[in-house]
BAVO-449996 format. One line per field, with one value per residue (C-alpha): residue in three letters; x negated, z, y. Coordinates in Angstrom, 3 decimals. Layout:
REM residues N
aa <- c(ALA, ...)
east <- c(X, ...)
up <- c(Z, ...)
north <- c(Y, ...)
***
This chain:
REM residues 243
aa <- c(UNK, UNK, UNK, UNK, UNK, UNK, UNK, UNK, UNK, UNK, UNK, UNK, UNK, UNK, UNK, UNK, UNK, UNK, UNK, UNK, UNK, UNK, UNK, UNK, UNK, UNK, UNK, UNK, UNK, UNK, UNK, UNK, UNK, UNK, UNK, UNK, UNK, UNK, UNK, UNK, UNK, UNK, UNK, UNK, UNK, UNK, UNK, UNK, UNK, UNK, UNK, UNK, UNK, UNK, UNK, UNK, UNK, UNK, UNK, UNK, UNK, UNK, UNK, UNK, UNK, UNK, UNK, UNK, UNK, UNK, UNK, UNK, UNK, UNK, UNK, UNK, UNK, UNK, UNK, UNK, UNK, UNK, UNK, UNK, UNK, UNK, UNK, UNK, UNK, UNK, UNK, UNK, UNK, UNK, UNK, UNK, UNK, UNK, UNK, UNK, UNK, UNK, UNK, UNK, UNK, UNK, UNK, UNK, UNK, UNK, UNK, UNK, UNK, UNK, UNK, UNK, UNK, UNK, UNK, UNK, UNK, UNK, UNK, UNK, UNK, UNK, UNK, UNK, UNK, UNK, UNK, UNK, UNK, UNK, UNK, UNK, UNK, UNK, UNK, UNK, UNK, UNK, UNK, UNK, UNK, UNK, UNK, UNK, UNK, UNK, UNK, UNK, UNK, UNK, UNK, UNK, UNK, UNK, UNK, UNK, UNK, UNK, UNK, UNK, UNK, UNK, UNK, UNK, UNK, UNK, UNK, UNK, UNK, UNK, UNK, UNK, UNK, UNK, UNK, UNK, UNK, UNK, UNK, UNK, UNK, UNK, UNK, UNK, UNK, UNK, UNK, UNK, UNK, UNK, UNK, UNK, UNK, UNK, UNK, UNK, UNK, UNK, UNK, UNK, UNK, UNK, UNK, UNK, UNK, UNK, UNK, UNK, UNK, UNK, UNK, UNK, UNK, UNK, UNK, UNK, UNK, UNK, UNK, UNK, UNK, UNK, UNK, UNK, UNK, UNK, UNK, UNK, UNK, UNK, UNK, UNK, UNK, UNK, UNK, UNK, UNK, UNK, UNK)
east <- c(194.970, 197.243, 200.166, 199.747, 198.198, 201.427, 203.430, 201.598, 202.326, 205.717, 206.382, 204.322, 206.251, 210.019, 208.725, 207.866, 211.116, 213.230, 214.132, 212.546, 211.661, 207.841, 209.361, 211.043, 207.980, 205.958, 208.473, 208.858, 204.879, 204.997, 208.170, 207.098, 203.487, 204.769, 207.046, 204.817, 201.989, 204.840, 207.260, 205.349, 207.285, 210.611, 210.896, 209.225, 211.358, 214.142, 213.114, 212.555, 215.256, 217.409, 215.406, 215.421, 219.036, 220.566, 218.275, 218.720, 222.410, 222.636, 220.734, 224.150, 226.467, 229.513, 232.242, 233.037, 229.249, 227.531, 223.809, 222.384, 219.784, 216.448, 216.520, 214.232, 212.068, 215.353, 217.437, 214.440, 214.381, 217.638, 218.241, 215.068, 213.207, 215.600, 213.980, 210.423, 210.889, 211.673, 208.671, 206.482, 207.571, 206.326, 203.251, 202.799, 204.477, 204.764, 208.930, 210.351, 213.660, 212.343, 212.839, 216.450, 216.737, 214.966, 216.434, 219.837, 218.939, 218.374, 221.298, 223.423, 221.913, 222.116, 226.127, 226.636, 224.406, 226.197, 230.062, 229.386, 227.899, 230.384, 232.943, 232.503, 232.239, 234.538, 237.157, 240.412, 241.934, 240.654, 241.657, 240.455, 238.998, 240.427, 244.230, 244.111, 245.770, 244.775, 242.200, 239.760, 237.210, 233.689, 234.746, 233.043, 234.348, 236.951, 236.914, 238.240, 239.020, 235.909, 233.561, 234.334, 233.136, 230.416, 229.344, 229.994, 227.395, 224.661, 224.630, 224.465, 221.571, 219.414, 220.561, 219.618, 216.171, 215.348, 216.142, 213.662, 211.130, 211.870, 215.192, 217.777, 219.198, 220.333, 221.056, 225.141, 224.974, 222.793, 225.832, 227.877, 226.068, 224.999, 228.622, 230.537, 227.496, 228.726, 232.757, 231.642, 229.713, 232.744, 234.796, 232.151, 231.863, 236.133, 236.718, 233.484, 230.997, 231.242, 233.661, 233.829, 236.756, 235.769, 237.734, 239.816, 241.139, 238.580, 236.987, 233.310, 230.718, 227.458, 228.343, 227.880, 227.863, 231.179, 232.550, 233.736, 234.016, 237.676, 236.738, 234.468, 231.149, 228.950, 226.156, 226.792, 225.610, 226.008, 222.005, 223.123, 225.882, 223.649, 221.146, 223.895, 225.366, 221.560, 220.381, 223.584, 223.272, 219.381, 220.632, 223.188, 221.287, 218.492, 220.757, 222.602, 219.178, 218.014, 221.111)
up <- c(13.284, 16.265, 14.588, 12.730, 16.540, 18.341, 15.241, 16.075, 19.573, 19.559, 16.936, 19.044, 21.942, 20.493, 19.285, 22.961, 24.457, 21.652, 19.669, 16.797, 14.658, 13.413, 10.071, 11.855, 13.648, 10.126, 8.637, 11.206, 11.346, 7.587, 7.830, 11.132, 9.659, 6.213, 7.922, 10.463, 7.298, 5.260, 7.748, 11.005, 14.381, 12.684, 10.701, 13.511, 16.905, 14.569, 13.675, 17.129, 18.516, 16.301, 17.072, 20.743, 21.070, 19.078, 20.271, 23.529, 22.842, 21.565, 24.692, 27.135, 27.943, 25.619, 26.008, 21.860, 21.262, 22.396, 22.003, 20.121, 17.722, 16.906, 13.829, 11.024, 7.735, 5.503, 8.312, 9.349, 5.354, 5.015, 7.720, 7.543, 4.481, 2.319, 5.057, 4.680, 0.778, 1.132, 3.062, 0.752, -2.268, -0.089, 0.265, -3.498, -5.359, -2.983, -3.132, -1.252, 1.292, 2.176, 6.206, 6.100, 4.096, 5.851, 8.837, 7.559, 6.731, 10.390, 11.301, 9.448, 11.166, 14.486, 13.399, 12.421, 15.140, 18.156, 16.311, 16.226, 19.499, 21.371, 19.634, 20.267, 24.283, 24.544, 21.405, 22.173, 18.668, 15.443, 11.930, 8.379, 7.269, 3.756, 4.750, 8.871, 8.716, 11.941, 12.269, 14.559, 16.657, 15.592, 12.013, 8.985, 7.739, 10.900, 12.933, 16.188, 17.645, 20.684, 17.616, 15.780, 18.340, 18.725, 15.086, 15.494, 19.022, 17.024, 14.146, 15.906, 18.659, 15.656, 14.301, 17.458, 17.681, 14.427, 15.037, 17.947, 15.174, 12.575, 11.100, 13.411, 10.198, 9.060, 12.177, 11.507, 7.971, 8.721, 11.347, 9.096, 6.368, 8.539, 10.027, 6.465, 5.545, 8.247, 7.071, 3.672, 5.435, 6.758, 3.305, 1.364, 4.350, 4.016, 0.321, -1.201, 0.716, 0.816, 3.147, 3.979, 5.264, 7.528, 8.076, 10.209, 8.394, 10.374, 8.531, 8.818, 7.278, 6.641, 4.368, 6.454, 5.412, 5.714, 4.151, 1.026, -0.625, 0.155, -1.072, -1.839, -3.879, -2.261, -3.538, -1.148, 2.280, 5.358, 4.516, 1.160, 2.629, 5.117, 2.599, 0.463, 3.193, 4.179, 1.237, 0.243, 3.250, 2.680, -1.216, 0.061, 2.553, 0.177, -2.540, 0.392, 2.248, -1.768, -2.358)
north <- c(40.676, 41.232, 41.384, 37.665, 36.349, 37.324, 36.068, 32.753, 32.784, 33.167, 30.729, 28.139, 29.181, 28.690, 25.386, 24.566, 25.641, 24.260, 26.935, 25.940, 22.306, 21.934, 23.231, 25.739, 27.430, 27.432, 29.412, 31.544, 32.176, 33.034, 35.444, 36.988, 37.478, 39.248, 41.155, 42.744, 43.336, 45.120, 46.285, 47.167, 47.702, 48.576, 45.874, 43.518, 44.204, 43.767, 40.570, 39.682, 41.157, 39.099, 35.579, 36.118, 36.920, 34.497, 31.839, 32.682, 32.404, 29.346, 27.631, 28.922, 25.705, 25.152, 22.759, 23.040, 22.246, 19.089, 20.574, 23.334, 22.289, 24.158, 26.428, 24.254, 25.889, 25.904, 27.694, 30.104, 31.534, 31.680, 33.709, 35.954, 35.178, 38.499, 40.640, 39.604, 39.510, 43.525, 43.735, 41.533, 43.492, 46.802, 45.405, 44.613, 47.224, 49.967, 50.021, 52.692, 51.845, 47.978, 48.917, 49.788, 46.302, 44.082, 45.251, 45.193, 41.608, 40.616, 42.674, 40.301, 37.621, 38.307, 39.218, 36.302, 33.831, 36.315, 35.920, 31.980, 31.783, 34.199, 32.670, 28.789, 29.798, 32.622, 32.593, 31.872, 31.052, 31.687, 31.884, 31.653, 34.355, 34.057, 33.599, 34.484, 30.659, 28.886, 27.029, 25.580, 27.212, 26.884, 26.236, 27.317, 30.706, 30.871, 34.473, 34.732, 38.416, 37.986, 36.806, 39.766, 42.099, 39.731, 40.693, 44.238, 44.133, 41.478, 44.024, 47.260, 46.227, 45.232, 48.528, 49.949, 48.357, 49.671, 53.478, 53.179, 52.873, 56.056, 54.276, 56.578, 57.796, 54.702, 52.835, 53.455, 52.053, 49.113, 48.597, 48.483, 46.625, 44.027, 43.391, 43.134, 40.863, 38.607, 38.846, 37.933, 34.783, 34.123, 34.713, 32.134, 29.434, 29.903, 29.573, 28.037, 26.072, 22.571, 20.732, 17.414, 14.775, 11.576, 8.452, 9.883, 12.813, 15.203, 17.871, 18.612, 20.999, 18.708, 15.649, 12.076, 8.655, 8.191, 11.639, 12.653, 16.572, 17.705, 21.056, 23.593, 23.365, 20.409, 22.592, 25.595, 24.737, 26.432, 27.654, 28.856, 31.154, 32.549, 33.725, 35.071, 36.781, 38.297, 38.995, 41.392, 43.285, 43.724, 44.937, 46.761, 48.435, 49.213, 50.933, 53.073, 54.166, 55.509, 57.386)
***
């Protein structure tokens, strides 16, 4: 099937050019290949629109980030897998409304890969998103003002994509969806994911050999809060489309 052969060759492709781990391109191949089977061209620019972009942006030089790493499997589903779980339950059950979700999905996405990687080169000072207390750029659940528009731009081009494809109706409300997704990201990364203090006194997301929990749950992980975040815009979205 064309559909699955291009899903191949693009996976094999970001693999190549360092977008995406072995994992990484395996999940991609089985989330690109459901989504194309239940969601066609909608759902599928969307979903590319979203990986290209945000890849793409996460290759530009940054003096706040060292080097960007390649999305792996846990990273791919979190991101897309709500989206292709719409789709997959199209394809089994028939369910009305699963292209406004799964494209609301990737809208959140692409929110929140643009706010992170406009904001690491670009912000100026950001904030917590819980409090608006300072705190550093590039931190988890921190906003900056040039992020935020980020997230407003990442959500409404996948938006955008997707009303090229019969979905004009809801391209405003998948907008929307897709950019409060990516505040409540924030919100969660802010208040409840797990944190972790070095030696030093430094703070860091991912827990190290020589870090301990300062706060948050050590069982939320960056991944967890993305899928969260994706798969209540993909809800969302679904709900407002049947109204």
């Amino acid at each position: 099937m064309i559909g699955v052969s291009a899903a191949a060759a693009i996976c094999i492709a970001g693999f190549f050019v360092g977008w995406l781990t072995i994992s990484g391109a395996v999940a991609a191949f089985v989330v690109g290949s459901i989504v194309w089977l239940g969601g066609g061209w909608a759902a599928t620019i969307a979903l590319l629109i979203f990986f290209s972009t945000s890849s793409a942006l996460g290759m530009l030089p940054s003096r706040r980030q060292k080097r960007h790493e390649p999305r792996n499997g846990w990273q791919v589903v979190c991101n897309g897998g709500a989206g292709a779980a719409f789709c997959a339950l199209h394809l089994a059950f028939g369910i009305k409304g699963h292209l406004p979700a799964a494209i609301a999905c990737f809208a959140a996405a692409n929110a929140d890969t643009w706010a992170t990687e406009i904001g690491l080169r670009f912000g100026k000072r950001a904030f917590r998103a819980s409090t608006l207390e300072p705190t550093t750029i590039g931190a988890s659940g921190g906003i900056s003002v040039q992020g935020l528009f980020a997230a407003y731009a990442g959500a409404g081009i996948v938006a955008i994509s997707g009303a090229m494809f019969g979905q004009a109706t809801h391209a405003a409300m998948i907008t929307t969806v897709g950019f409060f997704a990516c505040m409540l990201d924030s919100v969660l990364g802010d208040l409840f994911q797990g944190h972790y203090r070095g030696d030093k006194g430094e703070i860091a997301d991912e827990p190290g050999k020589e870090t301990r929990i300062a706060y948050g749950f050590p069982w939320l992980s960056n991944n967890a809060v993305n899928f969260i975040a994706t798969m209540s815009a993909a809800i969302a979205a679904y709900f407002f489309a049947a109204a």
